[in-house]
C-alpha positions in Angstrom: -20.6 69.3 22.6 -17.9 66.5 21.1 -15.5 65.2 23.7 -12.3 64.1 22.8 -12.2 61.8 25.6 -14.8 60.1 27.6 -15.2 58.2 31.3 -14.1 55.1 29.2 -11.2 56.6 29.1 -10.3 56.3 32.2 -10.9 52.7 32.7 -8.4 52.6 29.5 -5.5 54.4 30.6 -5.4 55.1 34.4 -4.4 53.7 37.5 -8.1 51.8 38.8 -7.8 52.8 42.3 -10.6 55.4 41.7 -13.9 55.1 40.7 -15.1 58.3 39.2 -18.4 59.4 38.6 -19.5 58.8 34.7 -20.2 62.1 33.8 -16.7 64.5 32.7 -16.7 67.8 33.8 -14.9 70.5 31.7 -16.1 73.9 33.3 -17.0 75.7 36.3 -17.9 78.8 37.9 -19.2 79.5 41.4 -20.9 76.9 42.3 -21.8 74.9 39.8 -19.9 73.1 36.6 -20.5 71.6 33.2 -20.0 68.5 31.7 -19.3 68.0 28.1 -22.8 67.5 27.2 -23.7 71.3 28.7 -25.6 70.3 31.7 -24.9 71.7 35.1 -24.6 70.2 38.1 -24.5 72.3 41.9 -21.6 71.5 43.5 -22.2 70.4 46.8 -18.8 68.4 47.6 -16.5 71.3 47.1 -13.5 68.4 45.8 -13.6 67.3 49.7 -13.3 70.4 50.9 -10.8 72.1 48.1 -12.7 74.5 46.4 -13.2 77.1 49.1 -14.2 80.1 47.1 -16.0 77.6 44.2 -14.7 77.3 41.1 -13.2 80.2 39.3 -13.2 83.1 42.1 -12.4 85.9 39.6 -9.8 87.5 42.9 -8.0 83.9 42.6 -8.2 83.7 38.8 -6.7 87.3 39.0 -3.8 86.0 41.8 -3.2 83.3 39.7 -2.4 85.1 36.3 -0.9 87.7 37.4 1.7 85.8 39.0 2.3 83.5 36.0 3.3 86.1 34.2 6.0 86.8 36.6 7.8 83.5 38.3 6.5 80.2 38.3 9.3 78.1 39.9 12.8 78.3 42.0 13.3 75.7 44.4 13.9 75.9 47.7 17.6 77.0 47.1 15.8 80.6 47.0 13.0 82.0 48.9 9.9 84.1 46.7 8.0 86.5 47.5 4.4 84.9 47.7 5.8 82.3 50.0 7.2 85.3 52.5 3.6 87.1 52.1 1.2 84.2 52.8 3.5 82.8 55.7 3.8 86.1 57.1 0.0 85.9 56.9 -0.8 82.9 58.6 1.9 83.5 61.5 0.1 87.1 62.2 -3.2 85.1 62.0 -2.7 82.2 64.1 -0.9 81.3 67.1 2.4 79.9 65.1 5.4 81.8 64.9 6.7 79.6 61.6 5.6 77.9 58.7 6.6 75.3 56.3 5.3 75.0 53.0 4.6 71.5 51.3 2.2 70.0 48.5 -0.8 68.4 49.5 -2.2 67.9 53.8 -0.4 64.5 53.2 3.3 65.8 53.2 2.0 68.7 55.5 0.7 65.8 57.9 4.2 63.8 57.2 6.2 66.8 57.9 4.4 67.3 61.4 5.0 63.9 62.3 8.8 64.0 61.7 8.9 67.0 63.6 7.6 65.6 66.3 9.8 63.1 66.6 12.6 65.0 65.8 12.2 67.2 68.6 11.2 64.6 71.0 14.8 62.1 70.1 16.6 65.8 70.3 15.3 66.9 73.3 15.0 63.1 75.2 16.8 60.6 73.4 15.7 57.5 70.4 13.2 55.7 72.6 10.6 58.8 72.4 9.1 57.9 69.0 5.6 56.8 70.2 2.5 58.5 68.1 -1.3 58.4 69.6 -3.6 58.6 67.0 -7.1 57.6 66.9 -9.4 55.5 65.3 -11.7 56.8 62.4 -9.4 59.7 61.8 -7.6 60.0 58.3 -4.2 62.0 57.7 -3.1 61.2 54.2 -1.8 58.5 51.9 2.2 58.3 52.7 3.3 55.5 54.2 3.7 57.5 57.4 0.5 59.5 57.7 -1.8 56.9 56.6 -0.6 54.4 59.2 -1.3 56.9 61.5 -5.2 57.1 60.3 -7.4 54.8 62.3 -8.9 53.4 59.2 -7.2 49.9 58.4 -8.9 50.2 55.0 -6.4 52.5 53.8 -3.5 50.9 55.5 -3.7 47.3 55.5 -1.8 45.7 52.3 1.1 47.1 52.3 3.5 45.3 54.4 4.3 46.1 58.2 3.5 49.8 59.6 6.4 52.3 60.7 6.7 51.4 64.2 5.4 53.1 67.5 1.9 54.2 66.3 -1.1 53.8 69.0 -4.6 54.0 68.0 -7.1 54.4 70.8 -11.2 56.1 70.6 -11.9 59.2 69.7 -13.0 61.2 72.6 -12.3 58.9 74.9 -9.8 60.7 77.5 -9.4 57.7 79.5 -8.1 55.6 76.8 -5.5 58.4 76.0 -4.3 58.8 79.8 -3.7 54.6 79.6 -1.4 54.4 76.8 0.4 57.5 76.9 3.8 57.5 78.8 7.1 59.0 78.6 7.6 57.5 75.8 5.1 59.3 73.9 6.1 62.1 71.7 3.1 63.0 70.1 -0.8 63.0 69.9 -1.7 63.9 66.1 -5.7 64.0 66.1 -8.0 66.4 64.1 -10.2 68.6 65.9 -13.4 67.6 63.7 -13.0 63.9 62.3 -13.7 64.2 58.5 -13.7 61.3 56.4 -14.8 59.2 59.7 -18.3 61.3 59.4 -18.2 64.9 60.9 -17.7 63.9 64.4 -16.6 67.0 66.4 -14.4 66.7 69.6 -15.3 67.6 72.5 -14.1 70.3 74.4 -13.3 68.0 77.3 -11.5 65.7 75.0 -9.2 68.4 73.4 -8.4 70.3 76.7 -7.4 66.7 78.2 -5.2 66.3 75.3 -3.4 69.4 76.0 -3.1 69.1 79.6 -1.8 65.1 79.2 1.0 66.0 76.4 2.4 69.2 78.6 2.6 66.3 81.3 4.5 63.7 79.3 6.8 66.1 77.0 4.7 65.2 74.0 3.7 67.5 71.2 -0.2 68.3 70.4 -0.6 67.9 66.7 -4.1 69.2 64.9 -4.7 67.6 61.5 -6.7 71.0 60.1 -6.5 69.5 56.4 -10.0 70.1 56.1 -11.6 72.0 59.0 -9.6 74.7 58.5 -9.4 78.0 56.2 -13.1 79.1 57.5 -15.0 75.8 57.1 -16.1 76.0 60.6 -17.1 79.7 60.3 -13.9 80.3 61.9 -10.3 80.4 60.2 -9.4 77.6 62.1 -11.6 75.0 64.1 -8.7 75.6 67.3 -10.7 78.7 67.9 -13.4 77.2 68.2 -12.3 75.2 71.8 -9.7 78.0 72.8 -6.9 75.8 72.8 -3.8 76.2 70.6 -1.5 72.9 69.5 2.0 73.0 69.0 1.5 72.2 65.4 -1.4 72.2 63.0 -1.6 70.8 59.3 -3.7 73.1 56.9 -4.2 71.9 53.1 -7.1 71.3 51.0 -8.8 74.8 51.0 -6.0 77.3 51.3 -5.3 76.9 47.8 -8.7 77.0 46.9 -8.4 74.2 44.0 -4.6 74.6 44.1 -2.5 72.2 45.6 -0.7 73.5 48.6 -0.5 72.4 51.9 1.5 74.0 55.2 2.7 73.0 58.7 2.3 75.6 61.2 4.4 75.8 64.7 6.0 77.7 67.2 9.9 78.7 67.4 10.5 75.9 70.5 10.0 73.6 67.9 10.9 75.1 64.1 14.4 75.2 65.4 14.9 71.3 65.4 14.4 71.3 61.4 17.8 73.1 60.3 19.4 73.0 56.9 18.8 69.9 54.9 16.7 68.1 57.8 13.1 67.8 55.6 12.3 69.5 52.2 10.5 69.5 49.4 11.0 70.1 45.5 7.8 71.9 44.8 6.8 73.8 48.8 6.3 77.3 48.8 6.2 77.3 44.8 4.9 81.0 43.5 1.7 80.4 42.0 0.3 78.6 44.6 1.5 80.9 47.6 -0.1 83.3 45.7 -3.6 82.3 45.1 -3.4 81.0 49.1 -2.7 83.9 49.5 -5.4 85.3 47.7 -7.7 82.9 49.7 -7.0 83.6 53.1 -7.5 87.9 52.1 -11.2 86.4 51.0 -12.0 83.9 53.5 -10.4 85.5 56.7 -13.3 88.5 57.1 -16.5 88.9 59.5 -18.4 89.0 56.0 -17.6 85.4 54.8 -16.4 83.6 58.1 -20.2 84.8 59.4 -21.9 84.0 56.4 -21.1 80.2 56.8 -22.8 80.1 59.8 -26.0 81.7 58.2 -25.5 79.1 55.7 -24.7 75.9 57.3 -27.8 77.0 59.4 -30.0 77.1 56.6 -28.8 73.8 54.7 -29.1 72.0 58.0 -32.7 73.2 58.5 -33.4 71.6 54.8 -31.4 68.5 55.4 -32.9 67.7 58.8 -36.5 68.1 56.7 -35.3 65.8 54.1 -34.5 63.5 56.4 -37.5 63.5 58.0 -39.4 63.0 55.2 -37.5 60.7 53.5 -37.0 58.6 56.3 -33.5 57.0 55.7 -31.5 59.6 58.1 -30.4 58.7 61.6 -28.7 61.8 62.1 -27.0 65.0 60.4 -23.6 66.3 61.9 -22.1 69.4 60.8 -19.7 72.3 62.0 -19.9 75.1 59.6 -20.5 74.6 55.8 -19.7 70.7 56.7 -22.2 68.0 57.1 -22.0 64.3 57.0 -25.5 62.5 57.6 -25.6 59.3 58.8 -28.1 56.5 57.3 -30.3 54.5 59.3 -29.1 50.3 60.1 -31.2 49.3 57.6 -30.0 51.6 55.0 -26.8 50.5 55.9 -24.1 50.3 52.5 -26.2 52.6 50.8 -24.8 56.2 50.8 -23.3 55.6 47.2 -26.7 54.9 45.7 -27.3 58.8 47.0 -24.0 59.7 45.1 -25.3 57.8 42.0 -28.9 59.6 42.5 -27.5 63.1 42.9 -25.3 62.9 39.6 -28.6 61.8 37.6 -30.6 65.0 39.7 -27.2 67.5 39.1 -25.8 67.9 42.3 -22.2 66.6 43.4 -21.9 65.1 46.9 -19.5 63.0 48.7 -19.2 60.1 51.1 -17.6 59.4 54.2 -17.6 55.3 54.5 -20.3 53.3 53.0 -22.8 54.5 55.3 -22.5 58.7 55.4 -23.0 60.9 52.8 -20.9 64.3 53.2 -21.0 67.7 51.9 -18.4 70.4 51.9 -19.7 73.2 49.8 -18.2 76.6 49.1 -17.9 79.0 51.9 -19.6 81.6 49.4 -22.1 79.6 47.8 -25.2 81.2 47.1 -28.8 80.9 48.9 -30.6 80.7 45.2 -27.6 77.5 44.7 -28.3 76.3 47.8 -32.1 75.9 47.4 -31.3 74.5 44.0 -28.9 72.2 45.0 -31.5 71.1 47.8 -34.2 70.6 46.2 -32.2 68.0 43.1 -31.1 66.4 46.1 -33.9 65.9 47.8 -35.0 64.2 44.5 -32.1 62.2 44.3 -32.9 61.2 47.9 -35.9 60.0 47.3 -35.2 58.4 43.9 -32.3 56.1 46.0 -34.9 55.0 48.7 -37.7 54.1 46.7 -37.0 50.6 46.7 
């Protein structure tokens, strides 16, 4: 097949703060996609988590049209119908009572954090702006929410930090109980740490988190950008501990591949934002409240949420073998259809030799740091594309370690 444009392109005419992978693909379905050459690749990196159903889910191709046919755009100086019928979805299905719609987990992320200290200068005066966050974690690119990710990488350049953000350990309760104070407005922490590696809370951890914010008049924010909308093998990970926050952040695989992100609360605290207080141009547009929409009817059944447990469970099995045979694995986390699998010291630096490996065997994967190589596959992938995707990336494993 002729391409009009190639991965050359790129380094032509776009910003170079990515570094893509050199083969362009044009077409996908399920699990897998095409590149312009014709030659598939299993997609075992879901776009970080984004594609939720894989590519092309005829019932969100079908949301999709059918809604572009009818309204596209209004502004938020009128409310639509797809925003009212996916935010009266979520607030039956979770433990919010209102939702705001925004763009992306970054602006859903940004909108919780001025929430929180909205309500906390409201309710207690200026000097309650202080934000615990923690170190790893990862909450988007705006100035805001990625000063508040523990991951100076991401941060540092830019000139000095909006003021009052504390980063101590994840998991580490003690740490927590010696810098909050009444001062404190917020903890913002994500349930499962992502792009730190897969590293699950503890239940100790989390509880302690509620219990120390309900003692200091501070708001319990969970960062659900990607553990939530079934990843875990439930809707959200909060289920899995039994403990509710007074405000999560869900993006990434809500829209299934189309940008939309929300911030979910209770009354107590969705009365601070009146009229004019935060907005956005583009939040609760149509077309993407209706194909979220269309992927929360999907995802939010015994039939899918229980078949990514069967399937994480089956890929891990692989993994672990791989890893024993290969030798280069110190460990593989996951939670659900999410793994991250840490490399051995002296394979240290090398995960994006695996991500160079896997595109030469046809299978997509990810990394978390230099030193973790992640997958996020679709909720509904297949068993005969998961043995597929297994077995080139076994191949690919072994091709990267050779040396």
């Amino acid at each position: 097949m002729s391409a009009s444009f190639s991965r050359a392109d790129f380094d032509r005419v776009m910003v170079p703060n990515y570094a893509p992978q050199a083969f362009v693909p044009v077409r996908g379905e399920g699990s897998r996609v095409w590149d312009q050459d014709g030659r598939d690749y299993i997609d075992f990196g879901g776009g970080i988590a984004v594609t939720s159903l894989g590519h092309c889910h005829p019932r969100l191709v079908a949301a999709l049209t059918e809604q572009a046919g009818k309204l596209w755009h209004l502004s938020n100086v009128y409310t639509n119908e797809p925003a009212l019928r996916l935010g009266d979805r979520l607030v039956r299905r979770t433990f919010a009572d209102r939702v705001f719609f925004a763009n992306s987990g970054a602006e859903a992320n940004e909108a919780a954090l001025k929430l929180a200290r909205k309500v906390a200068i409201d309710r207690f005066g200026p000097e309650k702006i202080d934000i615990i966050a923690f170190n790893g974690s990862f909450h988007g690119r705006t100035f805001f929410t990625v000063s508040c990710g523990g991951q100076a990488k991401y941060s540092s350049g830019f000139g000095p930090n909006p003021a009052g953000i504390i980063h101590v350990d994840f998991n580490d309760l003690e740490a927590v109980r010696r810098v909050i104070s009444k001062n404190t407005c917020a903890v913002i922490v994500e349930p499962i740490i992502g792009e730190g590696g897969i590293i699950p809370a503890t239940p100790e951890f989390l509880q302690g988190l509620r219990e120390l914010t309900r003692e200091n008049d501070a708001l319990l924010i969970f960062d659900e950008v990607q553990s939530g909308v079934g990843r875990t093998g439930k809707l959200y990970a909060y289920e899995l501990y039994g403990i509710e926050p007074d405000i999560l952040t869900t993006a990434k695989g809500i829209g299934g591949g189309f940008p939309i992100g929300a911030m979910l609360t209770k009354d107590a605290w969705a009365k601070h934002f009146q009229v004019g207080t935060h907005g956005t141009t583009y939040g609760g547009n149509p077309l993407a409240c209706a194909v979220a929409d269309a992927v929360l009817e999907l995802v939010d059944t015994p039939e899918v949420l229980d078949g990514v447990t069967a399937k994480a469970d089956r890929i891990a099995k692989r993994l672990e073998a791989i890893g024993e045979r290969c030798g280069a694995f110190a460990e593989v986390r996951y939670r659900g259809l999410w793994f991250g699998w840490q490399l051995k010291p002296e394979y240290a630096g090398r995960a994006k030799d695996v991500l160079a490996a896997a595109t030469r065997e046809g299978v997509m994967v990810l990394m978390a740091g230099p030193d973790i190589v992640r997958m996020a596959p679709s909720l509904v992938i297949s068993d005969a594309e998961i043995d597929e995707g297994l077995a080139r990336l076994e191949r690919a494993v072994n091709a990267a370690f050779a040396n």
